[in-house]
N, C-alpha and C positions, 0 to 999 in steps of 0.2 A: 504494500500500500504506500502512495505518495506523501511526504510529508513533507511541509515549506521549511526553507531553512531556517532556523529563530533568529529572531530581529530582536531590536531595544525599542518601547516604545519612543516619541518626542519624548516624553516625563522623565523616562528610564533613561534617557541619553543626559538630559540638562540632571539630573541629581548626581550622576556620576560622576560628570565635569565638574560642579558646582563644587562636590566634596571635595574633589581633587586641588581644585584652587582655594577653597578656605583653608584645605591642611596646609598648601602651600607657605600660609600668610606669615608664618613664623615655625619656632619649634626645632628639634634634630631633625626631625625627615624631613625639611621644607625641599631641599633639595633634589630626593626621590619623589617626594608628589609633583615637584613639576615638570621632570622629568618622567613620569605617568602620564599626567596629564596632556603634553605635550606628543609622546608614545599614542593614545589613546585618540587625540584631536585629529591627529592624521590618517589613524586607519578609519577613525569617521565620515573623514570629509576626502582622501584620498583612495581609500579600499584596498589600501596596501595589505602583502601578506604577511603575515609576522616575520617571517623566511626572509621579506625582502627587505622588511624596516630596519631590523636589528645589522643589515648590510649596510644600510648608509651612511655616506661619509658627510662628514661637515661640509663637504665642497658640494653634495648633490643640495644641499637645503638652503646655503645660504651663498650668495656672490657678489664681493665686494662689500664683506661685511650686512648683508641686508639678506632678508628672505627673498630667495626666490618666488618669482610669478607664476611657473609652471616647474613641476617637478618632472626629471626626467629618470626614469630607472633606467636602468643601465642593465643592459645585456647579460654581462659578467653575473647579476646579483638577480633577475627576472627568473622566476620559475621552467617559463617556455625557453627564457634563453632568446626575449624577443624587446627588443627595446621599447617601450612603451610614454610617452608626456600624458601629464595630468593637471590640469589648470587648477592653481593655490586658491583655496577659498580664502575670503579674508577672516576667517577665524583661523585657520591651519596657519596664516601669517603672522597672525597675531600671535598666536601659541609660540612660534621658533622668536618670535621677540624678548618672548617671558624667557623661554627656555636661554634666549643669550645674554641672559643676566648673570647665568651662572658660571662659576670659574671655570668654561670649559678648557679643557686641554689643545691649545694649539698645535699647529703641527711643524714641526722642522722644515725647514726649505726638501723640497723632493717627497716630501714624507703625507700620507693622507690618514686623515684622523678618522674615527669612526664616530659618526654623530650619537651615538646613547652606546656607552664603552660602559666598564665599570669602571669609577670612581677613580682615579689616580692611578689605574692601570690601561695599556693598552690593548687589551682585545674588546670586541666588542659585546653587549650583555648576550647570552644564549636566551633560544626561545620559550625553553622552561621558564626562565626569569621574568620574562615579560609576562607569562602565561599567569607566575602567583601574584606579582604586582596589581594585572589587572582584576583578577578574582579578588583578591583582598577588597579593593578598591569598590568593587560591584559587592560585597558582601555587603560591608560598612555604610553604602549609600542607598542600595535597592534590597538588600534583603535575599539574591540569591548570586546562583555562582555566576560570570561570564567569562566564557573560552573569546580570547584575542578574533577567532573567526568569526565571532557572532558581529561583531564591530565591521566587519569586512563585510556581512550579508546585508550587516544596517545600512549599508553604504548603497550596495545594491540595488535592494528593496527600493531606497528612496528616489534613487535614479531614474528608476521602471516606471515612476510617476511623472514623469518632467519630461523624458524624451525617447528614442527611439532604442529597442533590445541592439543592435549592430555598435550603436556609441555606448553602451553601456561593456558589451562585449570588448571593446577598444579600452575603456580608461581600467578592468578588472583583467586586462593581460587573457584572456579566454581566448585557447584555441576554437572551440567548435562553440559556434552558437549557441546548440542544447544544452551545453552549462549555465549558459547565462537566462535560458528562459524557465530556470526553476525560480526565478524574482517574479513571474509576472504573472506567481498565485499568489491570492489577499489575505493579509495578515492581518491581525486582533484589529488593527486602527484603521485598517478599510472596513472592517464589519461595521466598525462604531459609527464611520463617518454615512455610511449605506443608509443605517435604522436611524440616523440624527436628521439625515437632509430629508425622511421622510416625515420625520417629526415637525419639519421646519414648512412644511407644504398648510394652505390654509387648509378649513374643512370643507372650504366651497368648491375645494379639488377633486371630492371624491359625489359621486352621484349620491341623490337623496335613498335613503334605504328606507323598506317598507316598515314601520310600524309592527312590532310585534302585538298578538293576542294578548290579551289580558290573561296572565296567569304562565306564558310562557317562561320558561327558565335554560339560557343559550347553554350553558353551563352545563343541564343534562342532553339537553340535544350534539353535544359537541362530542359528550362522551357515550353517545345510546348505542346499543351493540350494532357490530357491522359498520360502524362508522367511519369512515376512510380518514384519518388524521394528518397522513403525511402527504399534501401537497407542496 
């Protein structure tokens, strides 16, 4: 049986960022939340893989000192092994701004840094790391776990509302199209928005209905045996 990938509601995305930048605000971990959050703002708004994020170097994100406009992965670090651009939203710019607050590690003449490394050392974090960062973070703000992929499907999903599955296909590195059209089944917040826009319709939309008998009860007629329930 088909099942849609799991997304983050709106709510579920802004509670997770939100915690991520209040921890930021001070404190020992201020540094690791925003370097989270940062991690997190990008496979939101980019659809990066975990695979591909924890590859990137300071020189893919930022040039001449400033965030990039468009992100380019890079062959070498792409899954397919297929170079792919991704237009910066200005939240994802805004994030690598916060992020360049912090003492990152420069790189020597010749030398490329790894943009989210560990701490005072040179290799860059592994995907397990990223993976209890972000569940921590999703624990402490929504209440359950989130795998780094689910951020990547959020990205998706919301795509599949805006424009066409082929550009969707393009900015998520998908060789074959029928990867990319597991997004364009509807998830919790299409349902809501479905039964709301019908709620929002006046009553002069729906034809006059007849007048029940005196004495009638819809309630046992709905349930009387033989009753066909499920249209």
């Amino acid at each position: 049986m088909f099942t849609s990938p799991q997304t983050l509601t709106v709510d579920e995305c802004d509670k997770l960022l939100l915690y991520l930048v209040d921890k930021s605000k001070g404190g020992a971990g201020w540094r690791y939340a925003v370097r989270t959050y940062t991690m997190a703002v990008l496979m939101l708004d980019t659809g990066l893989r975990v695979g591909e994020l924890v590859q990137l170097e300071l020189r893919d994100l930022f040039f001449q000192e400033k965030p990039v406009k468009t992100l380019v992965i890079r062959s070498q670090i792409s899954k397919r092994k297929h170079e792919r651009s991704i237009p910066m939203s200005i939240r994802a710019q805004n994030s690598l701004l916060l992020y360049a607050q912090l003492p990152l590690k420069l790189s020597s003449e010749g030398e490329n840094t790894f943009a989210f490394s560990i701490f005072l050392r040179r290799e860059h974090l592994s995907t397990r790391q990223v993976e209890r960062a972000i569940r921590s973070a999703a624990m402490n703000s929504i209440g359950r776990p989130v795998h780094p992929h689910i951020l990547r499907h959020t990205f998706a999903s919301r795509l599949m509302r805006v424009t066409d599955s082929r550009t969707v296909q393009e900015l998520l590195g998908h060789k074959n199209l029928s990867s990319t059209q597991v997004y364009t089944h509807p998830n919790e917040d299409d349902k809501k928005k479905a039964i709301a826009s019908l709620q929002l319709q006046p009553a002069t939309a729906y034809p006059d209905m007849p007048a029940l008998p005196p004495g009638s009860d819809v309630t046992d007629r709905t349930n009387a045996p033989g009753t066909n329930q499920d249209h």
